[in-house]
N, C-alpha and C positions, 0 to 999 in steps of 0.2 A: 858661625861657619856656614859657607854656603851650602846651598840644598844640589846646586848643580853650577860647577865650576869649567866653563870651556876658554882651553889656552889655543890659541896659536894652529886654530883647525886648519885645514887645507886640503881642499876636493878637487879632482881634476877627471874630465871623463876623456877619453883615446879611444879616438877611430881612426880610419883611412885616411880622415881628413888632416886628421893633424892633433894636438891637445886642445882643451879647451878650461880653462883652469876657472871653475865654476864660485871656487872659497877659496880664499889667499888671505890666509892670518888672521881668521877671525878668532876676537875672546870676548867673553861676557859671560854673566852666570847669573842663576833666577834664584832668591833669598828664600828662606822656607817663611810660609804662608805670604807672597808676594806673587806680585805680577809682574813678569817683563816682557817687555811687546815688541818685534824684532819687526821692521818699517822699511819700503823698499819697494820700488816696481817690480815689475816682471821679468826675468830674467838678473837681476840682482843676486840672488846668492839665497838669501833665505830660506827659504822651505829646503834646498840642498843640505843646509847647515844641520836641519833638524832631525832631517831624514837620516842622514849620516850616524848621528848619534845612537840610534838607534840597529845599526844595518841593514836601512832600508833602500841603501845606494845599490842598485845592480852591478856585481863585481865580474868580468867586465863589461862594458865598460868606463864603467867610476872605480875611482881610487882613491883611496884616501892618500895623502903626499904626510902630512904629517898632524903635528898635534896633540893632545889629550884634553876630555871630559871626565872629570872625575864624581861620579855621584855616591855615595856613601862610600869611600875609600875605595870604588872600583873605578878604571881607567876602561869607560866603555867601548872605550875605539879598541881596547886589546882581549875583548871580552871574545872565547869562540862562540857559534853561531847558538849553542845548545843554550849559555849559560845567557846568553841575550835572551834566548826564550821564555828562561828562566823570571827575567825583569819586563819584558814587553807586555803589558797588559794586565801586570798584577802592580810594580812599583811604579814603575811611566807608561802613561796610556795617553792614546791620541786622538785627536777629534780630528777626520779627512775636511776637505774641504765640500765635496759631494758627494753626499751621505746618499743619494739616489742608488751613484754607482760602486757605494762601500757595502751598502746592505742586502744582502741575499736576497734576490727576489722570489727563493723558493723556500725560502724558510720564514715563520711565522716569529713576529718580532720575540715573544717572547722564548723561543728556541735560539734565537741570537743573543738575546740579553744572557741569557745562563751559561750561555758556553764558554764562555771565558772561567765562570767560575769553575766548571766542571773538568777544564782543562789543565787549571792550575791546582786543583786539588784543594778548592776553597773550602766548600759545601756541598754536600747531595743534593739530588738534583727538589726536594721538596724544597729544604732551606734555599737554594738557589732561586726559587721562584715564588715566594714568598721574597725574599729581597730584591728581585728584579719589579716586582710588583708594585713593592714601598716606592723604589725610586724614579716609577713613571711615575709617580703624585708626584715625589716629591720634584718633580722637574717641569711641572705643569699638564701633563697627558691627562686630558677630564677619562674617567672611565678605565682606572688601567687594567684592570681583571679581563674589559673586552679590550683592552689596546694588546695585549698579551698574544692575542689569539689572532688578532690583523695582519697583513701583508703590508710591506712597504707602501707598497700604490695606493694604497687605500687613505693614508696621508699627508698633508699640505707638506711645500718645503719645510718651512719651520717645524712642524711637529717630527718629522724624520731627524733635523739637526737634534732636538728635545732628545729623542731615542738614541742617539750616537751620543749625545753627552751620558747618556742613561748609562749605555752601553762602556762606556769609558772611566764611569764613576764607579763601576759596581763591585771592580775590585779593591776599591778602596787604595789606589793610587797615592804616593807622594809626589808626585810629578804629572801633570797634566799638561799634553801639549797641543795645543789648536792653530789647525792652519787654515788661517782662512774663511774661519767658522759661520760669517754670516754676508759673505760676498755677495751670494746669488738669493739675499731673503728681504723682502719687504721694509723701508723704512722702521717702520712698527715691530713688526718680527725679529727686524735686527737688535732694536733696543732692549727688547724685551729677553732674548739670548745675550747680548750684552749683559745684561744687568743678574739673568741668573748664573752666569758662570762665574759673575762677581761673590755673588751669595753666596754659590755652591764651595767657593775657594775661602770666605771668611767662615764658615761654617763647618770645613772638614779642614779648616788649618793646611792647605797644599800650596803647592809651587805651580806655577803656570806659565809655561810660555807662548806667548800672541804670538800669532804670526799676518800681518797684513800686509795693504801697501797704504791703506789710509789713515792717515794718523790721525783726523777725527775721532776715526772711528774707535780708535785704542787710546784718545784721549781721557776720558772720564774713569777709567777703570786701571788705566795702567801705575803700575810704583816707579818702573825706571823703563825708560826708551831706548832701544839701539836700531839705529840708521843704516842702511847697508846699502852699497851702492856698486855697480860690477864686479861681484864678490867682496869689497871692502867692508870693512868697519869704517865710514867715517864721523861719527858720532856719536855721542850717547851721555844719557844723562838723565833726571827726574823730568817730568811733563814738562811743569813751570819752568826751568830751563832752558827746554827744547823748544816751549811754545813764544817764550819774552825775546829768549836770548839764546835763538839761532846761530851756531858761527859759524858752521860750513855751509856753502852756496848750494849743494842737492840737498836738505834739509831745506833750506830757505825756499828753494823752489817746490817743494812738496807742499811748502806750509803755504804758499802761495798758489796755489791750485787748488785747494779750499775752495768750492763755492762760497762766494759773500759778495759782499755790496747793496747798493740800492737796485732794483729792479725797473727795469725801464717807464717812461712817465708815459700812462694810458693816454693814445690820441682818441676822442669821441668822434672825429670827422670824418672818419674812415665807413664807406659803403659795404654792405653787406655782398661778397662774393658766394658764401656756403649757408645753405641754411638747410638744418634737419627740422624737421617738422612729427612729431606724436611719433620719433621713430623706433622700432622695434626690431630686433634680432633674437630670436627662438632658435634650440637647438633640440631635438626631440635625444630622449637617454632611450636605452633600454632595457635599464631598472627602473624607471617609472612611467607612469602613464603624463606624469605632468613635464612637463616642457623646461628645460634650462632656459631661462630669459637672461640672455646674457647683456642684451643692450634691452631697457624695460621703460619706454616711454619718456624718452629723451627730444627735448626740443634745445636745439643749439644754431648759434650764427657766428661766421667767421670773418672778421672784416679783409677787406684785402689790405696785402700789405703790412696785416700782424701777425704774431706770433700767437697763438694760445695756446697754454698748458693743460694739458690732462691729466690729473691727476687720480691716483688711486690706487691700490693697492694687488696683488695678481687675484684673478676671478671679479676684477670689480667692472669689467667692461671697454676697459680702456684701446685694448688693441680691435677688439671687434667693429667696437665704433667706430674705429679708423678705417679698416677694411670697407666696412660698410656705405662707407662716404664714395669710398673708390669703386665701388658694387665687386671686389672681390670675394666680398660674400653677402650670399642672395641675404636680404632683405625681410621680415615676416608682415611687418605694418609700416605705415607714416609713409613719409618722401624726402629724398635729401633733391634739393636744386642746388645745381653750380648755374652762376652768369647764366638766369633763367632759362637752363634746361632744368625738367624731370631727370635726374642721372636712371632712375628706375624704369623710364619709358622705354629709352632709347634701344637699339636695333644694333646687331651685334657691330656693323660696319661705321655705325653713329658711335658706338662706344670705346671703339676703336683710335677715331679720330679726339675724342676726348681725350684720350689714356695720355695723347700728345700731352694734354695742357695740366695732366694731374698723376702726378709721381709718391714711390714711396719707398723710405729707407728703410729696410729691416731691422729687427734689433740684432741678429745674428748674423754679420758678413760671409763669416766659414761657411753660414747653410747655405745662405740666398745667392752667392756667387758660385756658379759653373767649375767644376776643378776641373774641367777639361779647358777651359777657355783661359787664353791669356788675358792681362789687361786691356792688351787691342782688341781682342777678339771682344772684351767683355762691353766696351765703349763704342766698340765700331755699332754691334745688334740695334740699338735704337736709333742710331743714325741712319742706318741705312733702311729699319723696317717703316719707317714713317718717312722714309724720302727727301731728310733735312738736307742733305750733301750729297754726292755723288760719291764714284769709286777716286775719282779725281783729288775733290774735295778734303778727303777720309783721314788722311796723315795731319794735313793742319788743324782740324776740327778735333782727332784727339790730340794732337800736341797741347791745344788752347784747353781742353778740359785738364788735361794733367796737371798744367799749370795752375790753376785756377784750384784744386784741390789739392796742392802743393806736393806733387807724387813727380820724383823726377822720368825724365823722357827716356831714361836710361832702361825703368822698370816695363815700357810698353810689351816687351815678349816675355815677361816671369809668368807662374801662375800664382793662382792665391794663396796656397801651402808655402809658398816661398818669402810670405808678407809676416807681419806681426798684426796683431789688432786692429791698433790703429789706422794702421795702411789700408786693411785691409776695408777699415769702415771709409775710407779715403775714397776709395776704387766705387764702393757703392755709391756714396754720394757725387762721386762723377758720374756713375750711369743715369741716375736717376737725374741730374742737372742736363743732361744729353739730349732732352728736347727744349731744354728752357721750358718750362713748365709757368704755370701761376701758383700752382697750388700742390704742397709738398706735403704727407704727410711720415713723419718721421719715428719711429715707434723703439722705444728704448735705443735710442744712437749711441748712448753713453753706457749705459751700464755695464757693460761687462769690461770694460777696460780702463786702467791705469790711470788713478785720479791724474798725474799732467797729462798724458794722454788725450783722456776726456777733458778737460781746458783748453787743450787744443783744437779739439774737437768742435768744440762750446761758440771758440772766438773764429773758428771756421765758418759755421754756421751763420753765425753774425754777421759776415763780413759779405757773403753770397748773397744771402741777406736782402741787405743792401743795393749791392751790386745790381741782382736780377730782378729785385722789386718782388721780392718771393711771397707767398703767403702760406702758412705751416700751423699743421696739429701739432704740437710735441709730445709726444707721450712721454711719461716718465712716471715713476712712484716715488722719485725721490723731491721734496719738494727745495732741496736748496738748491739741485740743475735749475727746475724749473724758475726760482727767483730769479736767476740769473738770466737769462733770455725770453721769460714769457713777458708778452703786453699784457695779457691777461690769462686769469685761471678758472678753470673747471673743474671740478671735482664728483669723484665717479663712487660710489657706493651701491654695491650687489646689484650693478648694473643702473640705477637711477640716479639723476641729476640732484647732487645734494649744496651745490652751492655755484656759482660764476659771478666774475666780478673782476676788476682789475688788480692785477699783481698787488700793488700796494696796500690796497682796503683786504685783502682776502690774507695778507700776514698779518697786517697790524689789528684787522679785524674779526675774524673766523664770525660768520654764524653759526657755521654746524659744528656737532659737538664732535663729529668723525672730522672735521679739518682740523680740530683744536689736536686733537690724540696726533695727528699725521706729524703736525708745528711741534709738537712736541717731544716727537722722535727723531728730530732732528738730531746726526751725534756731532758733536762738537763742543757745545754750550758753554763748558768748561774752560775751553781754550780762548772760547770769544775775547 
């Protein structure tokens, strides 16, 4: 008997604008002590499906239209709000996707971890914290007696999602559901969460429902797959299945958005354009007297005309050192030269004229683009602060960028609230192409969005590439982005140079034992 049986769901939200029918017939059910991983971009239907279950839809305006979940012989969609309260947190508990903004930032973790118990009338509150205590061990928290007493802030992504599975386990759950659970964490981190919600599910015998969009990422751990696609179910089945013998065409193209391939063939003939030299970025705290060495004696060269990957992990240096190249942030030691300037000599009006020939994509387009500025307005700024066109000029000069980062001419008066992701990292990567630059550096492009998205994204990249004769940092922590478009790799640990070399020699080869760990959390493996 299933542990959790959905028929024939159906969610629809009603505004002024009109309906918007979010799940249309979805069924599927998660087996007891089983995984099922529910797959699907953004805006697909998923995390609605799950929410729902629960009533965690805003009524109005969502509706449920029809359907039934049946978990131990109740019909959760007909459940009132009291007796869902009843099941929320003690029989199904759920893991948010950001745990930053799920966790009280005024409450001490272990004042979060208990409450649940103390709510449901588990255990007093000693017995509650004594088991709150067991299960940051048992979920990897080194230290949990002082993790108890911590604030959210106090630690890393990963350790916060640790604390939400804590959090989610503690009432002893038959039903566990995660949405999302390691979108925003580290290669490393991910697998590492991966693999203990695998444990924690063989271990306490529970039911699990994944929620992603990457099916890598749900490949090694998942029992059975379902596909969703503009609220549909269009397929579903065991991994092996889904991974051999794909039949529907959006599964196909998921499976095909996979970073893979061979990585491009390292040219030697290519001239040094960038070179850091013994360079250093110091941040002063102040809880210590000693210094954050965020970039810690780093000597690096960029040839023109390639790609190089930066790899590393969050806190390992990666973005600073990209700033750093650009002098967006000041400098403590060494010299970075572009095309034999000092980038650190130069005079505000010298640097100015540089900024022309050295660009940089953020990893967040929502932050970094203007929400007052249309896409015109947002294309026009650099054309016209550096004098590339006139007022004349201005209309064809964006037409040709819109084109060129495949955003119709249509979208020129929207703003950026009006975009999705993609688009939105679309918009950025026309601003910053907007002087024609030589030298690009690009600082997580991809990550926050929809593996075909991000493919898209990838082969965009490539393709400008080419075109402009571009030269680019890539940052990324993921290293199968990086196989895929780097000439060569770098690799960034607690700030120091732990390896560079060409794409090719630095997978098939690792020296360091921190790239071997990175190669290794690759997820997928399985599916290869």
């Amino acid at each position: 008997m299933s542990l959790l049986n959905v028929n024939d769901l159906s969610v629809s939200f009603v505004t002024r604008n009109g309906t918007t029918h979010a799940v249309q017939n979805v069924s599927f059910t998660v087996e007891p002590k089983s995984i099922t991983a529910i797959i699907g971009e953004s805006g697909s239907g998923k995390s609605v499906s799950c929410y729902a279950l629960l009533g965690l839809i805003p009524q109005p305006p969502g509706r449920i239209d029809s359907g039934t979940a049946e978990f131990e012989g109740h019909d959760l969609l007909q459940l009132s709000e009291r007796e869902l309260r009843g099941i929320r947190g003690s029989d199904i508990a759920m893991i948010f996707q950001d745990p930053m903004t799920c966790l009280n930032p005024y409450m001490r973790i272990g004042e979060q971890l208990i409450e649940p118990l103390l709510v449901h009338g588990v255990a007093d509150k000693e017995t509650a914290t004594a088991r709150a205590t067991a299960l940051l061990d048992e979920v990897g928290i080194r230290n949990p007696e002082s993790a108890m007493n911590a604030y959210p802030f106090e630690f890393s992504g990963g350790m916060r999602q640790r604390v939400m599975i804590a959090m989610a386990l503690i009432t002893e759950p038959k039903l566990l559901i995660a949405d999302e659970p390691t979108t925003a964490l580290d290669v490393t981190i991910q697998a590492q969460i991966l693999q203990l919600i695998k444990s924690l599910q063989d271990k306490r015998d529970i039911g699990v429902l994944f929620i992603s969009h990457d099916l890598a990422v749900v490949s090694d751990i998942a029992d059975q797959i379902v596909v969703m696609e503009k609220g549909h179910v269009v397929e579903q089945g065991a991994p092996a299945d889904i991974f051999s013998n794909a039949q529907h065409p959006y599964t196909q193209k998921l499976l095909a958005a996979i970073p893979s391939g061979e990585p491009p063939e390292a040219d030697t003939s290519r001239a040094p354009l960038i070179t850091a030299s013994n360079l250093k970025t110091y941040f002063t705290s102040e809880n210590s007297d000693e210094p954050i060495k965020a970039v810690d004696d780093v000597s690096l060269t960029i040839n023109r005309g390639e790609v190089l990957g930066l790899v590393g992990e969050s806190g390992s240096g990666k973005s600073t050192f990209g700033r750093s190249l650009l002098r967006l942030t000041p400098i403590t030691d060494g010299s970075v030269e572009f095309d034999g300037l000092n980038v650190g000599e130069l005079d505000k009006g010298s640097l100015k004229t540089l900024r022309r020939r050295m660009q940089m994509i953020f990893q967040d387009p929502y932050a970094s683009l203007n929400p007052r500025m249309t896409v015109y307005d947002t294309l026009a700024e650099p054309l016209l602060l550096h004098k590339i066109v006139d007022r004349a000029g201005l209309d064809g000069a964006i037409k040709s960028l819109m084109d060129n980062v495949g955003l119709s001419r249509a979208f020129a008066k929207k703003y950026p609230h009006e975009f999705s992701g993609g688009q939105r990292q679309r918009i950025a990567i026309g601003r910053a192409l907007a002087t024609k630059p030589e030298f690009i550096v690009a600082d997580e492009p991809v990550s926050a969005l929809d593996v075909t998205i991000q493919a898209q994204i990838l082969d965009l990249l490539k393709d400008l590439k080419d075109e402009y004769g571009l030269t680019m940092l890539f940052v990324s922590h993921d290293l199968a982005v990086i196989r895929q478009i780097a000439d060569r790799v770098a690799v960034l640990y607690h700030g120091k140079l732990e390896e560079v070399g060409d794409t090719a020699s630095v997978f098939n080869n690792p020296s360091s034992d921190y790239t071997q760990r990175l190669l290794a959390a690759i997820p997928g493996k399985s599916a290869a």
